[in-house]
VEXDREN-2710 file (C-alpha; in Angstrom, 1 decimal):
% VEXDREN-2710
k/r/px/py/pz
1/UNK/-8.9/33.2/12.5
2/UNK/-10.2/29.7/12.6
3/UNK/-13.7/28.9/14.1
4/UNK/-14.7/25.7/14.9
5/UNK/-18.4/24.8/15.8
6/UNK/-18.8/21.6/17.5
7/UNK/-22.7/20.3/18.2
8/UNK/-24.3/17.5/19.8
9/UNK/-28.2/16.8/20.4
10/UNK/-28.9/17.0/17.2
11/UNK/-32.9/16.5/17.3
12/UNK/-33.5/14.3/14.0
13/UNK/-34.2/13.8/10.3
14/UNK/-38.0/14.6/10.6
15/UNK/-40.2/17.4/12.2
16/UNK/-43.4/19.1/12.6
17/UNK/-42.4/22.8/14.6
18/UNK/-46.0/23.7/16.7
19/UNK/-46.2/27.3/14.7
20/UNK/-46.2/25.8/11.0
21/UNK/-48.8/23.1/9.9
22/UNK/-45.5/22.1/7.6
23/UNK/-43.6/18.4/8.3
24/UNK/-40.2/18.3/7.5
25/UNK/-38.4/15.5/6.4
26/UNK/-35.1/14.5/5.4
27/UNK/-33.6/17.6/8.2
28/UNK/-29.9/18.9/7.8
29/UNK/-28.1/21.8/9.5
30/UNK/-25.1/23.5/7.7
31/UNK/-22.9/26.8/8.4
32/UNK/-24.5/29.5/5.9
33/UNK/-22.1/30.7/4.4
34/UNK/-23.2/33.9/2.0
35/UNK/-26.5/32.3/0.9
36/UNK/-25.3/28.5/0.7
37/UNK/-25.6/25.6/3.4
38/UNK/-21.6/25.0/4.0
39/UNK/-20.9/21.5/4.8
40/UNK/-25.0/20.2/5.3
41/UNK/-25.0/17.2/8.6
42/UNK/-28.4/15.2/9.1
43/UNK/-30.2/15.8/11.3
44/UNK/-30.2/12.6/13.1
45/UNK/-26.0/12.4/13.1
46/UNK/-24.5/11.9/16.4
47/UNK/-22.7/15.0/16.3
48/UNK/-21.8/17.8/13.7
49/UNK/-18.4/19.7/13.9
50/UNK/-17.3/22.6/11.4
51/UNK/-13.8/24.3/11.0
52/UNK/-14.5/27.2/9.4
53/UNK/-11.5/30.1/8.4
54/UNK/-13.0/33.4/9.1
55/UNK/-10.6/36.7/8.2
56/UNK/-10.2/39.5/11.0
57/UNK/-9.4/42.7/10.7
58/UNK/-9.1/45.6/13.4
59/UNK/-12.0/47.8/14.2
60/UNK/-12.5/51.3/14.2
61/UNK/-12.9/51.7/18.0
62/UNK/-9.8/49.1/18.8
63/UNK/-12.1/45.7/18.5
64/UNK/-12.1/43.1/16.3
65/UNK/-14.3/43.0/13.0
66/UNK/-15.2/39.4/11.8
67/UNK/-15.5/39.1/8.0
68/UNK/-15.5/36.8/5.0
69/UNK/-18.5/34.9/3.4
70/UNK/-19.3/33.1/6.8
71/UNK/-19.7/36.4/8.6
72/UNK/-23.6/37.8/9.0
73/UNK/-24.6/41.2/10.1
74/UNK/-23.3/44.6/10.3
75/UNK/-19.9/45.4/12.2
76/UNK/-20.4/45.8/16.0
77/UNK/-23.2/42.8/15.7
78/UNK/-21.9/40.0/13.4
79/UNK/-23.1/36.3/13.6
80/UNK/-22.5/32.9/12.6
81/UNK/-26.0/31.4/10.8
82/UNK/-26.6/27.7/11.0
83/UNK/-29.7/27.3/9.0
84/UNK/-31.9/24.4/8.7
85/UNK/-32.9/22.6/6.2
86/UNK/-34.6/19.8/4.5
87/UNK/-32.7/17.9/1.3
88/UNK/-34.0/17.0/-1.8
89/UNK/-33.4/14.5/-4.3
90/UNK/-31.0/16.2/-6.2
91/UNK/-29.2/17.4/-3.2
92/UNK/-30.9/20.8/-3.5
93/UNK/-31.2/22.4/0.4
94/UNK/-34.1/24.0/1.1
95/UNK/-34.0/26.2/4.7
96/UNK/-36.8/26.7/7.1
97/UNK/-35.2/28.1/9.8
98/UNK/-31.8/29.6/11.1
99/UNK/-29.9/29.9/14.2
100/UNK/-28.1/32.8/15.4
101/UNK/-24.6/32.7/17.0
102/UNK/-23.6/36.1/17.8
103/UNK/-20.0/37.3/17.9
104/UNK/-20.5/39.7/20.8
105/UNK/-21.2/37.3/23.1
106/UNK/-18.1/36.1/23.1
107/UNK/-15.7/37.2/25.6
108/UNK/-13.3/39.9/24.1
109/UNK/-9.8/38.2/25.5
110/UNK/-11.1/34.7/23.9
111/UNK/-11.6/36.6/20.8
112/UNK/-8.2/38.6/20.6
113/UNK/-6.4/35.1/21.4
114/UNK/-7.7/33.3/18.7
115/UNK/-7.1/36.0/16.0
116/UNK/-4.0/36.4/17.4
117/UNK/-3.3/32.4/16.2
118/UNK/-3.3/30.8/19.6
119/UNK/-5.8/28.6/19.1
120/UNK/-9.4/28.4/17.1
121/UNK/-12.1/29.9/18.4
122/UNK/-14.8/27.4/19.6
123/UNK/-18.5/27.3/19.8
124/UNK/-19.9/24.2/21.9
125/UNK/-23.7/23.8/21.7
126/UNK/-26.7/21.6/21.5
127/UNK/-29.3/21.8/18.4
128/UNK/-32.1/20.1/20.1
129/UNK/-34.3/22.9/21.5
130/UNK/-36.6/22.4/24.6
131/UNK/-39.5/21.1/22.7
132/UNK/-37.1/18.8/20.6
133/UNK/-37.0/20.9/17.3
134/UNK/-34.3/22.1/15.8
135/UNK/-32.5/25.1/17.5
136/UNK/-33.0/28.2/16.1
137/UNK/-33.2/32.0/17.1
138/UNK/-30.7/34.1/18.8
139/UNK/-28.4/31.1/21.1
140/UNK/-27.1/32.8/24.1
141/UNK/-24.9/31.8/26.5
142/UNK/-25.0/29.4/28.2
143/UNK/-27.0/27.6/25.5
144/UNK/-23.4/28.3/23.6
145/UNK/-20.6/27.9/25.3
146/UNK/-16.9/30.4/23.5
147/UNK/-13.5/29.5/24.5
148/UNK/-10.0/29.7/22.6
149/UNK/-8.4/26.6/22.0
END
């Protein structure tokens, strides 16, 4: 199946979050996928979009298990990490926080469609939070927004 992230709002290349006396600088936001950033965007880009090919399989009970190196979690509650991070010199990514997309909030017939082939499955969000940090945590709808196509 093919996913394809697509945000906007990113909130910049520096930051200072309110519960860490740390500064970041130098912020970038990739797909983890296993342990590794996939495809790292600054943090001050216009927009960041990812096309990502995540394998399918049937479930036990007659859903659809999500798997691959891009899939987090346990089946029943997998997720899509987009983890935050600040670059080094060498090009060494070094996270400080994560973002959660999770799989069950999308709706089931959007899901069957695009492992079915009729069209990627697409996550549409912002990465600016409401104090202008980086996004991170569990993003619900309608923070994210999952269609087919």
């Amino acid at each position: 199946m093919q996913v394809r992230i697509e945000a906007v709002d990113l909130p910049g290349r520096a930051c200072a979050p309110h519960d860490t006396t740390a500064r970041y600088d130098n912020v970038h936001v990739a797909v983890q996928r296993g342990r590794e950033p996939f495809q790292p965007v600054p943090g001050d880009a216009p927009a960041a979009t990812w096309d990502l090919d995540v394998p399918t399989r049937p479930g036990p009970d007659g859903t659809i298990d999500i798997g691959g190196p891009f899939a987090q979690g346990r089946r029943g509650d997998r997720f899509l990490y987009l983890t935050w991070g600040t670059v080094g010199g060498a090009g060494e990514f070094a996270m400080f926080r994560r973002a959660k997309l999770h799989l069950a909030d999308v709706d089931p017939a959007a899901l069957a469609r695009a492992a079915a082939g009729e069209g990627p499955l697409v996550a549409r969000l912002g990465l600016t939070d409401g104090g202008g940090l980086p996004l991170c945590a569990r993003v619900r709808p309608p923070v994210v927004t999952w269609t087919c196509g």
